[in-house]
N, C-alpha and C positions, 0 to 999 in steps of 0.2 A: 510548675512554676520554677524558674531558675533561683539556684542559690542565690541568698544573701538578698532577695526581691522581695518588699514588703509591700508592695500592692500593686496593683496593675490595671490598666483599660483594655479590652479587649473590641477590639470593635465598638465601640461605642457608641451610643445614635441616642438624642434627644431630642424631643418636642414640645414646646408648651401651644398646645390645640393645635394649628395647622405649622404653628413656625417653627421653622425648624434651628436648632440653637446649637449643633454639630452631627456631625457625620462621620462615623465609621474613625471617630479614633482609637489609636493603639497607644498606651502608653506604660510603661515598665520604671517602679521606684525603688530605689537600692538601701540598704539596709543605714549607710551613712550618707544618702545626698543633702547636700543642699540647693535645692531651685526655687530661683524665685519663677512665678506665673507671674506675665503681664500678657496687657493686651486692651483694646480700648472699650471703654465702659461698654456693658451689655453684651458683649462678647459671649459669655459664659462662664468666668473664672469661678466667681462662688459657685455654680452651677457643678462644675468638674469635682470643686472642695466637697460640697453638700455629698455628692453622689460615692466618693471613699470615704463618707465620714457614716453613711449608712442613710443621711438623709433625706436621700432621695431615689428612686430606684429609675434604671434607664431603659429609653421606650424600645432599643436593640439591642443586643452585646452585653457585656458583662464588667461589672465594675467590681473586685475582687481586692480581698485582704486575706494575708498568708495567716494560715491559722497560728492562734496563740500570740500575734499581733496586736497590742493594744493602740487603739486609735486617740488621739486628743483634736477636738475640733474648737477653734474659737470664732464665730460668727461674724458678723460687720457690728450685727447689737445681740449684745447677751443681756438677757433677764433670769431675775433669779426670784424662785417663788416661794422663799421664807423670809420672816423681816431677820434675820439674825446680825450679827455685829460680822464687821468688816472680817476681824478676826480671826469671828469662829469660823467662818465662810470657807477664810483661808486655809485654816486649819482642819478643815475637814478633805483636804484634794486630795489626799492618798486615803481610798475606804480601804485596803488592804491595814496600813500602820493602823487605824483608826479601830479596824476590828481586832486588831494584834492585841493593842491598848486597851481595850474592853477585856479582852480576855486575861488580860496580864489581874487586872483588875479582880474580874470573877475568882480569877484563880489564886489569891491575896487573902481575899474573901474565906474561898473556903480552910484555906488554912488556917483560919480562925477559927473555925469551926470544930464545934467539942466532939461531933461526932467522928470527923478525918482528922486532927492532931490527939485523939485517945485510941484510933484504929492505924496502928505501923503501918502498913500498907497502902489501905487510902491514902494517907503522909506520903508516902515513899512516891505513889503513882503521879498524888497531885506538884508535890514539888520537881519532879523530871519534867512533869511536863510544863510546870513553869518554866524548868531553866529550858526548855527547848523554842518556847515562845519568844521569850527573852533573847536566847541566841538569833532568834528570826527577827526579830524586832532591830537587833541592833545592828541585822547585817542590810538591812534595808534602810537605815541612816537615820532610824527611832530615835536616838538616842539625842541626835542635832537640829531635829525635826522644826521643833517650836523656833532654834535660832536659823536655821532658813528658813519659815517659811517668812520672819517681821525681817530678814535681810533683804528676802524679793521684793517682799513689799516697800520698802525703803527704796530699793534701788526702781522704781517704778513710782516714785516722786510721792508715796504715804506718807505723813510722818509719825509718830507714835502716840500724837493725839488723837491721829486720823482710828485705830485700830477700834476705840470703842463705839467708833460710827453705827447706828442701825443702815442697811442697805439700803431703805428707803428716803435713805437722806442723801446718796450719792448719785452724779447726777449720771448720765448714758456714758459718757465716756471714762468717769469712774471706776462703774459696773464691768464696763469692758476689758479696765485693766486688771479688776479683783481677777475674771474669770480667765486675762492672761498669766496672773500670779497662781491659779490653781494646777493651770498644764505645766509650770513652769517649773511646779515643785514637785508634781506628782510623776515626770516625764516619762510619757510613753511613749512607744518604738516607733510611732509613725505621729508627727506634730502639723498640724493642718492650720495657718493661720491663715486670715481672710483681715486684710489691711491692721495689725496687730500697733503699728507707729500711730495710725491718726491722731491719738489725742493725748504723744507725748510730748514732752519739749526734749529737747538735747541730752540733758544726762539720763532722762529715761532713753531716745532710743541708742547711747553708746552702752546702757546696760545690757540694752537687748540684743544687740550686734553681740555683747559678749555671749551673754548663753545661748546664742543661736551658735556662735563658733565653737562652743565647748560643748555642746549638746550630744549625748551620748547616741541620739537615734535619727532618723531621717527625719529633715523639717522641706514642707513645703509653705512658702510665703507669698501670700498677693501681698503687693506693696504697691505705690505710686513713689516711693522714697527713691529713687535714682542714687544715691550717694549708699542708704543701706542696702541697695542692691551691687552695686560695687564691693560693700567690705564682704558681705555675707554669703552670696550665692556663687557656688562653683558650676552653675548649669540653669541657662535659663532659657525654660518653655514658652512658646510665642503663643498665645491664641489669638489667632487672625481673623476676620469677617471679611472676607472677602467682596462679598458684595453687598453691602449693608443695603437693606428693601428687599432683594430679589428674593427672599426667603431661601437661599441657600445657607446652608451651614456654616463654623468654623472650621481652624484646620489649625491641629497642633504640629508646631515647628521645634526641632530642638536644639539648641547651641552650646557648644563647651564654651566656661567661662563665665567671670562677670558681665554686670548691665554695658561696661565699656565696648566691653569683647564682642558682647553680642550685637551693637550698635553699627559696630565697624564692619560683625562677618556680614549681617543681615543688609549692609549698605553694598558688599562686595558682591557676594550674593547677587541682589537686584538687578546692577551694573553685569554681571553674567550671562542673567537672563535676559536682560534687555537685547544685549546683543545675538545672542543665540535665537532668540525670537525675530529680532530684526531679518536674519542670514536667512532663517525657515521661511520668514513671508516670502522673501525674496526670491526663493526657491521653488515655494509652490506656485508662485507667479508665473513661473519661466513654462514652470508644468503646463498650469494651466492654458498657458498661451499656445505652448505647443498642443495640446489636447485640441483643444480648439482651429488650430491649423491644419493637424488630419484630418481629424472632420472635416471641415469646408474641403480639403482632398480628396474625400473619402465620397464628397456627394453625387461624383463621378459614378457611383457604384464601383468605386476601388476599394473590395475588401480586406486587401492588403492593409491602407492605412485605416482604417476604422478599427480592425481590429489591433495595431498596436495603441489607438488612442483607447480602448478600452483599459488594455493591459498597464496601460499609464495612469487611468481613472482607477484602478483598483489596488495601483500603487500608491496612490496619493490617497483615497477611501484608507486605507490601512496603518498612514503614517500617524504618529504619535506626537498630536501637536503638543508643541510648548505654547503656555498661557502667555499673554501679556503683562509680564507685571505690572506690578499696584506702585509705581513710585512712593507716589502722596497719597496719603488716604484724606478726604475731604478734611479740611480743619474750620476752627472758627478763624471767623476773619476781622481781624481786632486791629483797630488803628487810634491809638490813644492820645493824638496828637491835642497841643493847647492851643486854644484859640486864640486867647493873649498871653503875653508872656510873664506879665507879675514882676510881685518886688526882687529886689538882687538880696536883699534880706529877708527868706521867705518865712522863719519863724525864730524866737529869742525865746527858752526858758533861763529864771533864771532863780536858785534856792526854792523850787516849785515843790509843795509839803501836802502829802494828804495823808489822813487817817478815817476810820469808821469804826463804828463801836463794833465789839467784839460777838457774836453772836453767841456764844459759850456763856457770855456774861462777866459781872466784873470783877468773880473772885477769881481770873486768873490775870494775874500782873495787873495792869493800869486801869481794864475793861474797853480797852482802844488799841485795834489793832489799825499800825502805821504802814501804809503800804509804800507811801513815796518819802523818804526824808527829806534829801536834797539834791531835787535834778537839776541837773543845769544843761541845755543845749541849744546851736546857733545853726540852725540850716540856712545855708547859701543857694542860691537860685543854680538849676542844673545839679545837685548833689544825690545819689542815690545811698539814701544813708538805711540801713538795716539793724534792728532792734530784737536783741536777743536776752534771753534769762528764763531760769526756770517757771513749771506751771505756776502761777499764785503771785507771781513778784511784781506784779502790776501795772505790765505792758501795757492791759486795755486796758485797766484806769489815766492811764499817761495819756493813750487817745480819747480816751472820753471827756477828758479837763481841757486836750488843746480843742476838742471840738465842739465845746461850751455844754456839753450833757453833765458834766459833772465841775462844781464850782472848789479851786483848789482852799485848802485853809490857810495858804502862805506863799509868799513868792510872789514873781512878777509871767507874766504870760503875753509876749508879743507877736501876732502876728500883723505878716506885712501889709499892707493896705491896699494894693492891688492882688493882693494872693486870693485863689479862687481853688475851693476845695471838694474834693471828690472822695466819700470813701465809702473802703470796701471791708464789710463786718465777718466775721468768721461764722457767725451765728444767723447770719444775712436777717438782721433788723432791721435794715434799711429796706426791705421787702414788706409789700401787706399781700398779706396772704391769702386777705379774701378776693383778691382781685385777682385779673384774665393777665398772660402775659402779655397779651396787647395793651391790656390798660396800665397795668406798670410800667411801661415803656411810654407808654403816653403821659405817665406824671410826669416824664423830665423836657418832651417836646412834642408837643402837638402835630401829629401826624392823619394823613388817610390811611385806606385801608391800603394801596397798594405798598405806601412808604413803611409800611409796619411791616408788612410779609416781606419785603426786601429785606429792611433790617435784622429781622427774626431769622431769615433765612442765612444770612449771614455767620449764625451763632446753633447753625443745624435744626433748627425751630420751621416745622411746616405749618403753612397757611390753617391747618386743623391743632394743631399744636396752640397756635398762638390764643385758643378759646380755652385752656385749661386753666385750672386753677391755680395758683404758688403754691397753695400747701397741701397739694396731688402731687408736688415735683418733687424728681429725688435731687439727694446734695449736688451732683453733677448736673443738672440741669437748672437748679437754683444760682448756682455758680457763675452759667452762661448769661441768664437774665443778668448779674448783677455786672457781669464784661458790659452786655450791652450797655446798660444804663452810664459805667464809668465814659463810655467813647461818646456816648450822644454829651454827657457834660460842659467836655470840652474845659476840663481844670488845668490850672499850673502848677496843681500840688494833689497826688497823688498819695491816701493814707490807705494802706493796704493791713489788712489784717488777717492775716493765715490764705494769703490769696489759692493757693497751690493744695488747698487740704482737702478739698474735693474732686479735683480735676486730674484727668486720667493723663498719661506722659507726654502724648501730643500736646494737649491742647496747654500744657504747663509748658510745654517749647516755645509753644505757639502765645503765650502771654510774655516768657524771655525774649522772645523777637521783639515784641511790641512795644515792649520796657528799653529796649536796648535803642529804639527808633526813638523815643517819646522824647519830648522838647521841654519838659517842664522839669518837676522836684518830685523827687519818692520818699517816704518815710513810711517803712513797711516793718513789720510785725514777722517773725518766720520763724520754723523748726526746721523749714526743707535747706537744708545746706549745700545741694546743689544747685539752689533757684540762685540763696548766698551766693555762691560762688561766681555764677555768670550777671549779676545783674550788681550788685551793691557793690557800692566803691568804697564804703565806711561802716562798722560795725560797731554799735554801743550795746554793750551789757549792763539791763539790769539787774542789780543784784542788791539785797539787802538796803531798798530805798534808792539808790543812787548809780548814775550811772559812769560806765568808764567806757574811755574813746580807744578805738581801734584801725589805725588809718589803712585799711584796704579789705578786701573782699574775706572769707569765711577760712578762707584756708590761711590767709594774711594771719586773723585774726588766731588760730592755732597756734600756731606757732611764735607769733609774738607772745600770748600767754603764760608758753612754756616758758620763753625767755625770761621773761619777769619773773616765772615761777622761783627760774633759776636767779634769779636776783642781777640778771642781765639788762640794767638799765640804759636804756638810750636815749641822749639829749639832744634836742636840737635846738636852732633858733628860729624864728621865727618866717623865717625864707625858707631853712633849709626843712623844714615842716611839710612848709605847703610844697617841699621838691617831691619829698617823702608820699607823700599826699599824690601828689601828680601822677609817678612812677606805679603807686599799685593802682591808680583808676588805669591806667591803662594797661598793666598784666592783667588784672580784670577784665577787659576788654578783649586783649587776646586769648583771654580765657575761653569766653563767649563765643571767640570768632572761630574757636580751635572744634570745640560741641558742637559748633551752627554747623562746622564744613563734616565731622563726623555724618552728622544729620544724613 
């Protein structure tokens, strides 16, 4: 295996029973990469993870790690099978310091002990090799241990109430972040994460963009994050499916560069092949015609040309076709247009206050934890306005009170009277689960069977598909159900919650298309800051109960931040507002238009 190479594909070949899930890949990981893996759902990525992580073993070829290489893998779901405290959990991810710590302990011990401090020797042996322990302990960062591992956890949205948690009190996407603070502390040479962003908000995944770039070993990342695949990845792996049904395999692709880089070579790429495929058909055409003309020459019993049309035949038998590329790979086909157009005032909060008793109980502070203080906000008909703040700050309680599930304790709450609403839950509650996708789709509009398999089919759903259960479906396909249902609606106000957190890069394109077309109002919920980016024209941050206004898309919203940070404040009046206002909907727009033509 070549220097400085911490694992490798050799040939590669998987199958689950007859299907075949890739073929014959090779691939080589270097002691400092960082790649992100993408590729569209079911492809194989966890599959590739699983199989270096020791996982899984492969039905060809060989899936190899350099000896003395320590592996960390983190799954899509971790479980963990002790109840212990968040804490100790965390505090147990390096078993090296841990055994170190035992032994420092043991060896503490016996120096207490009358029978080795009354025998010089025993003394003498037992204390060198404390201090040798101790020297190893503290060149492996013992010493700091306990303050990073409640710093990870911090910077991954804990907070220091959270540490005496039992596990069993936290919920999957919790768990998942415990078991990303254990690699994180313990860091071994080779980091294997399997979508590690899903269930942060913002300042976790800018934590984690940190320690993936300061990361002393090789990381490889499934993500769907488009934006932390831009800061993070210097090389990004493609796994393709080339022909999704035919049972043909993937095929790993590899590109220097960020998710940008890789958008643009892989679009250049294409555009290559197209052509070069175009010139070949053209070519064996001519052959072909010619071959065909000897012949009919040749039926003369003129040996002459028959045999150069053979010579022709075995020239072209030989040639090395170029495939046809894949432009587009099938997407869902989502049109979310409104059927009316609603009020010009599509919603009015106004000092809007909630609280809930404290679950802890009420000897700490008032026993009422206040999630909202005082919101106040005014969406305008057509405004794509975007809702941002950390995990816990009460984004979905804000949707849940405008969408009458939850009754505020104060405040005013308007919505406009012809407003017609549509939404989409992160948790997909708006799903029963004991029902067929056909009949889900039938709660919002009575269909036959042929109208259902159209529509279904629309959203990748076959006619066999559409008899499955909701809660047999994975998040990606739960996600599709929930597209369809929003477009059959036909709303003028669209309430979006985490829309992008299941959905693989197309099909999260292919929902920015839809948004960018829609003729109504958005007030959506997000972490994904690239979705930000191309789709919202207004950013409000929740933070500590209350929200603050940000007049333009995600990147607007940075930077303005910092301004304020700096105590750079800007006035306007009330024209020069809505210019302000104007000016970044539309750099957002050619933000949009800038990605779309990327595409």
């Amino acid at each position: 295996m070549p220097i400085g190479t911490v694992a490798r594909l050799a040939k590669a070949t998987l199958y689950f029973g007859a299907q075949e899930v890739f073929h014959d890949l090779s691939w080589e990981i270097y002691h400092d990469a960082r790649i992100g893996l993408v590729g569209p759902n079911g492809a194989g990525k966890s599959s590739i993870l699983k199989l270096l992580a020791g996982e899984m073993e492969t039905s060809e070829g060989l899936a190899q790690i350099t000896k003395g290489v320590r592996v960390g893998y983190l799954p899509q779901e971790v479980h963990f099978g002790s109840d212990r405290t968040l804490l100790d959990e965390a505090l147990d991810a390096s078993p090296t310091l841990a055994a170190l710590e035992r032994e420092m302990r043991e060896l503490t011990e016996m120096m207490g002990d009358p029978s080795v401090y009354n025998d010089e020797k025993k003394l003498t042996r037992v204390m060198e090799r404390h201090a040798r322990v101790v020297q190893e302990f503290e060149a492996k960062g013992g010493l700091n241990f306990d303050n990073r591992v409640r710093a990870t956890l911090r910077g991954l949205g804990f907070g220091e109430e959270d540490f005496a948690l039992p596990l069993s009190a936290l919920s999957g996407g919790q768990k998942k972040l415990v078991g990303l603070a254990k690699l994180l502390i313990e860091q071994p040479e080779l980091l294997l994460l399997d979508e590690p962003d899903n269930h942060l908000d913002l300042r976790g995944k800018e934590f984690l963009e940190k320690l993936i770039a300061d990361y002393p070993g090789a990381v490889v990342i499934v993500s769907h994050d488009r934006y932390l695949l831009d800061i993070v990845a210097e090389e990004i792996a493609e796994l393709e499916d080339l022909s999704p049904g035919s049972g043909r395999g993937a095929k790993l692709t590899l590109y220097v560069g960020n998710y940008s880089e890789y958008q643009f070579e892989k679009r250049q790429k294409l555009l290559r092949q197209q052509q070069m495929f175009q010139v070949q058909q053209r070519d064996i055409q001519r052959l072909e015609f010619s071959i065909r003309r000897l012949l009919g020459w040749g039926a003369g019993q003129n040996e002459k040309f028959v045999r150069r049309a053979r010579s022709m035949q075995k020239r072209l038998d030989k040639l090395e076709k170029i495939e046809r590329p894949k432009m587009e790979r099938r997407a869902i086909g989502l049109d979310l247009n409104a059927t009316k157009r609603g009020s010009n005032k599509v919603l009015d909060l106004q000092h809007l206050a909630k609280s809930f008793p404290d679950s802890r109980g009420p000897s700490l502070g008032s026993g009422w934890n206040d999630v909202l203080l005082d919101v106040n906000l005014t969406l305008w008909f057509g405004e794509r306005v975007g809702i941002i703040g950390p995990n816990g700050a009460g984004k979905t309680v804000l949707f849940r009170c405008i969408l009458g599930q939850e009754e505020p304790d104060w405040g005013e709450l308007y919505v406009g009277p012809a407003t017609t609403i549509a939404y989409y839950s992160q948790e997909h509650e708006t799903l029963h689960f004991d029902n067929t996708i056909a009949d889900e789709v039938r709660r919002v509009k009575p269909m036959i069977d042929r109208e259902v398999f159209g529509l279904l089919g629309r959203f990748l759903f076959s006619a066999e598909d559409s008899k499955k259960k909701i809660r047999n479906l994975s998040g990606g396909e739960k996600a599709r159900v929930q597209m369809a249902k929003l477009m059959l609606q036909g709303a003028n106000l669209l309430m979006l919650d985490e829309p992008t957190n299941h959905l693989d890069i197309q099909s999260a394109e292919v929902l920015e298309e839809a948004l960018e077309d829609y003729n109504g109002s958005l007030l959506m919920i997000s972490h994904d800051r690239y979705f930000l980016d191309n789709v919202a024209t207004r950013i409000v941050e929740l933070e500590n109960g209350r929200l603050t206004e940000y007049l333009g898309n995600y990147t607007y919203y940075v930077e303005e931040k910092a301004r304020r940070a700096r105590g750079q404040v800007r006035k306007f009046t009330r024209d020069e507002d809505a210019d302000e206002a104007e000016t970044n909907r539309k750099n957002g727009k050619r933000q949009a238009a800038k990605a779309k033509n990327k595409r």
